[in-house]
C-alpha positions as CSV (number, residue, x, y, z in Angstrom):
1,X,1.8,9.8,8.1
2,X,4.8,10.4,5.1
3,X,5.6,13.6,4.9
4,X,4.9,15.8,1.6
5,X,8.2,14.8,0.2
6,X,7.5,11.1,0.5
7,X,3.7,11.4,-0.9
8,X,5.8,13.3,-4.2
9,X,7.8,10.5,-4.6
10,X,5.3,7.9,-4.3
11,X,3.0,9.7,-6.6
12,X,6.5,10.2,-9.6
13,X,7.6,6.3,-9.0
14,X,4.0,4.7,-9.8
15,X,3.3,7.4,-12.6
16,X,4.8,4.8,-15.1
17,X,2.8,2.2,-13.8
18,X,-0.6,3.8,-14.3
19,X,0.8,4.5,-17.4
20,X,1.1,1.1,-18.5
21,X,-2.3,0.0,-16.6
22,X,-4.1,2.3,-18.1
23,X,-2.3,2.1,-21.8
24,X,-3.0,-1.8,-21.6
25,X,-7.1,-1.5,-20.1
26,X,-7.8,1.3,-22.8
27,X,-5.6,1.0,-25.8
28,X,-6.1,4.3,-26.4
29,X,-3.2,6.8,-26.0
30,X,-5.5,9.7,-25.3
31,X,-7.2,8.8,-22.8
32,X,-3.4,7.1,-20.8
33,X,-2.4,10.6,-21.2
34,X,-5.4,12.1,-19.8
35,X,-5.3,9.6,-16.7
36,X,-1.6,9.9,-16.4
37,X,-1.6,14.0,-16.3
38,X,-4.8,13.9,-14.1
39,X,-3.1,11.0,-11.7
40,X,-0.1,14.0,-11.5
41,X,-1.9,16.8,-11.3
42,X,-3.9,15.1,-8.1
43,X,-0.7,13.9,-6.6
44,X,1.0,17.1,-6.9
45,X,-1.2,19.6,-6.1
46,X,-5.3,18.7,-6.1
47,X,-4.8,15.8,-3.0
48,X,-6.8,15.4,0.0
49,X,-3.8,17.8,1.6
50,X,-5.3,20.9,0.7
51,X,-7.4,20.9,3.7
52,X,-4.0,21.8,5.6
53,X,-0.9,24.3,5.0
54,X,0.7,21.6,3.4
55,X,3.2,21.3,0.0
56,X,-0.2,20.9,-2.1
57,X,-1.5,23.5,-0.7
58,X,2.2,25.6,-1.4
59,X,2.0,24.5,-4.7
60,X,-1.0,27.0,-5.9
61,X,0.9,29.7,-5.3
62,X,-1.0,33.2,-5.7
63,X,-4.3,31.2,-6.0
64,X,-3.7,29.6,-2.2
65,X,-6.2,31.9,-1.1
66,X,-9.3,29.7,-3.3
67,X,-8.1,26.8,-0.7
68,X,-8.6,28.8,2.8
69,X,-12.6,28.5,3.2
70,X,-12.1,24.3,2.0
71,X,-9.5,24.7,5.0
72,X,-11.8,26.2,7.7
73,X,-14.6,23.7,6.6
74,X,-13.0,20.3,6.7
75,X,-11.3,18.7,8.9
76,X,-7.7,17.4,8.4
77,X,-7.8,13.7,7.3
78,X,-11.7,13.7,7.3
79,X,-14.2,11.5,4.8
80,X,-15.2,14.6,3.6
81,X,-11.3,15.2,2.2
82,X,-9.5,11.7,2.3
83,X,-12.3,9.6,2.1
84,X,-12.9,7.2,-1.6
85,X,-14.7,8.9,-4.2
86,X,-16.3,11.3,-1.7
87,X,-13.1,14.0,-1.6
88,X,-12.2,13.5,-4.9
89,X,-15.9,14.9,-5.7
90,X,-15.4,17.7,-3.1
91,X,-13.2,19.1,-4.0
92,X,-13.8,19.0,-8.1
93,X,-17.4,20.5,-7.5
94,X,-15.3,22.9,-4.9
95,X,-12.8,24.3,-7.6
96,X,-15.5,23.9,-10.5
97,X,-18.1,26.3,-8.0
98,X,-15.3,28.8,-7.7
99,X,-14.1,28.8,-11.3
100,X,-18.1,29.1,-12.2
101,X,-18.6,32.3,-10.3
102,X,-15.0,34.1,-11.2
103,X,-16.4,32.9,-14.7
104,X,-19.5,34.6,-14.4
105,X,-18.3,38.0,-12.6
106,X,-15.3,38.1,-15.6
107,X,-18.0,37.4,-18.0
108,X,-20.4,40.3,-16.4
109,X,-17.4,42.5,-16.2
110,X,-16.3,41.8,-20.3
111,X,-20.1,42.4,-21.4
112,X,-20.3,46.0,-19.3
113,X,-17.1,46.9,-21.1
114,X,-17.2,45.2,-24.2
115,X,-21.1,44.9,-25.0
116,X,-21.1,41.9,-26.6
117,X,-24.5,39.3,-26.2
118,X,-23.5,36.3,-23.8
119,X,-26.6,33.8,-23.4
120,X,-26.6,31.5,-19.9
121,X,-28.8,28.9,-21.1
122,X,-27.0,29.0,-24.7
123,X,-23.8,28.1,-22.9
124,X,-25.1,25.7,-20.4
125,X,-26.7,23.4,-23.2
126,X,-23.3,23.7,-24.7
127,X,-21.5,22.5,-22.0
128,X,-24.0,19.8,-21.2
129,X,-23.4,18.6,-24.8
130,X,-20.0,18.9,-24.4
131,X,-20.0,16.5,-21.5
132,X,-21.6,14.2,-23.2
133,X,-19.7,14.0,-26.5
134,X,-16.9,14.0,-24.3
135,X,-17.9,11.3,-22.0
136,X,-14.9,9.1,-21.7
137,X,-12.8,11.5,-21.7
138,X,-14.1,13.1,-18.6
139,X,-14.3,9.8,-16.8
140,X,-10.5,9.0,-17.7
141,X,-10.0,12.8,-15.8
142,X,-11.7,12.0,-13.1
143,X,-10.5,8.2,-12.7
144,X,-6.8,10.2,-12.8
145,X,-8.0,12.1,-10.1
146,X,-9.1,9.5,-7.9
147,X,-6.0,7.3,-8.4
148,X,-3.9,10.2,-7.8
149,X,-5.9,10.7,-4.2
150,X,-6.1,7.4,-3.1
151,X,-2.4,6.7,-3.5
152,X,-2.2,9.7,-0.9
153,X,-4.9,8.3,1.1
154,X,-3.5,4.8,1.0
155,X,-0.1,5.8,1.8
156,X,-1.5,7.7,4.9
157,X,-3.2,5.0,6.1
158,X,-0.6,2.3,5.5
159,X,2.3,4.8,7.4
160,X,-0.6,5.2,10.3
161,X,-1.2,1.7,10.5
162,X,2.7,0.8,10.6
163,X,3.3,3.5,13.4
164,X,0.5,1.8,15.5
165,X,1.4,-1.6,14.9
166,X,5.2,-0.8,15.8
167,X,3.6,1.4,19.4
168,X,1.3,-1.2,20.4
169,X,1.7,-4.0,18.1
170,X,-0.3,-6.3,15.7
171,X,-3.1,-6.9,18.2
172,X,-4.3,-3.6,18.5
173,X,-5.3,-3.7,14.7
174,X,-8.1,-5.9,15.9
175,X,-9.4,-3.9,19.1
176,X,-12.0,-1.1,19.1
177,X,-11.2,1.7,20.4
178,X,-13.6,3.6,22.8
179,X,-14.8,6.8,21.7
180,X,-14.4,9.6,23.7
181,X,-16.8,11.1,25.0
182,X,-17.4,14.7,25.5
183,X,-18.0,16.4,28.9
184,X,-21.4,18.2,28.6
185,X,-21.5,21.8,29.7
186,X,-24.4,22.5,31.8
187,X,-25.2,25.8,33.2
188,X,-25.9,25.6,36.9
């Protein structure tokens, strides 16, 4: 498995090339910068690492803390948090849960002090419309995202696959291995 260092450089050295993928699929310089900044952002510090103490996780700095209960929950190099599409997802309706609620208690707070009329449903419809008038541009967010995980993923597997193949060699890329089995506990 490459170290944070390593998955930081992979992510910087194939930055211009999603760049010029995604300039030459799209045409549209928007939407390459959108991809680009989200493919960094994910590299950097929104990977499948925050489910351990790890540089991504160092990276948030004061806000490390939002991480910990993702932490206790997953499991290092799960599905849940490496897996396609699946941590990616996680971990955006993760972050979008927690902004929502320090949103809402900030919002509760500013209306006790301030008095000013905040309508839920007013703002929800908002949003949805947002979302939708901004269609593409939240797909090219999310596709960023996604690239920026799977190169992590990817490079993971690739460095795990290399260490086995050098331990036990090519063969043992084709056998199953047994899984273990745990020892019951019965009370006697």
């Amino acid at each position: 498995m490459p170290s944070g260092r390593t998955h930081d450089r992979i992510t910087l050295w194939s930055l211009p090339w999603i760049v010029l993928l995604t300039l030459s699929l799209t045409r549209d310089g928007m939407l390459t910068l959108l991809v680009s900044a989200a493919y960094l952002f994910s590299g950097l510090m929104f990977g499948p690492d925050l489910d351990i103490y790890s540089v991504q996780f160092k990276r948030w700095g004061g806000l490390r803390w939002l991480w910990i209960p993702y932490q206790k929950v997953l499991k290092h190099r799960s599905r849940l948090s490496h897996g396609f599409l699946i941590g990616t997802v996680l971990r955006v309706l993760y972050l979008g849960i927690i902004l929502l609620l320090v949103g809402m208690v900030g919002i509760a707070i500013a209306q006790l002090i301030g008095g000013f009329a905040w309508n839920w449903q007013t703002s929800a419809q908002q949003a949805k419309l947002g979302l939708s008038h901004y269609r593409a541009e939240a797909i090219a967010l999310f596709v960023g995202l996604e690239l920026g995980a799977m190169s992590h993923a990817s490079s993971d597997w690739f460095g795990s696959t290399a260490k086995q193949v050098r331990r036990k060699g090519v063969g043992s890329l084709f056998t199953r291995k047994p899984k273990k089995r745990r020892k019951s506990r019965r009370k006697r």
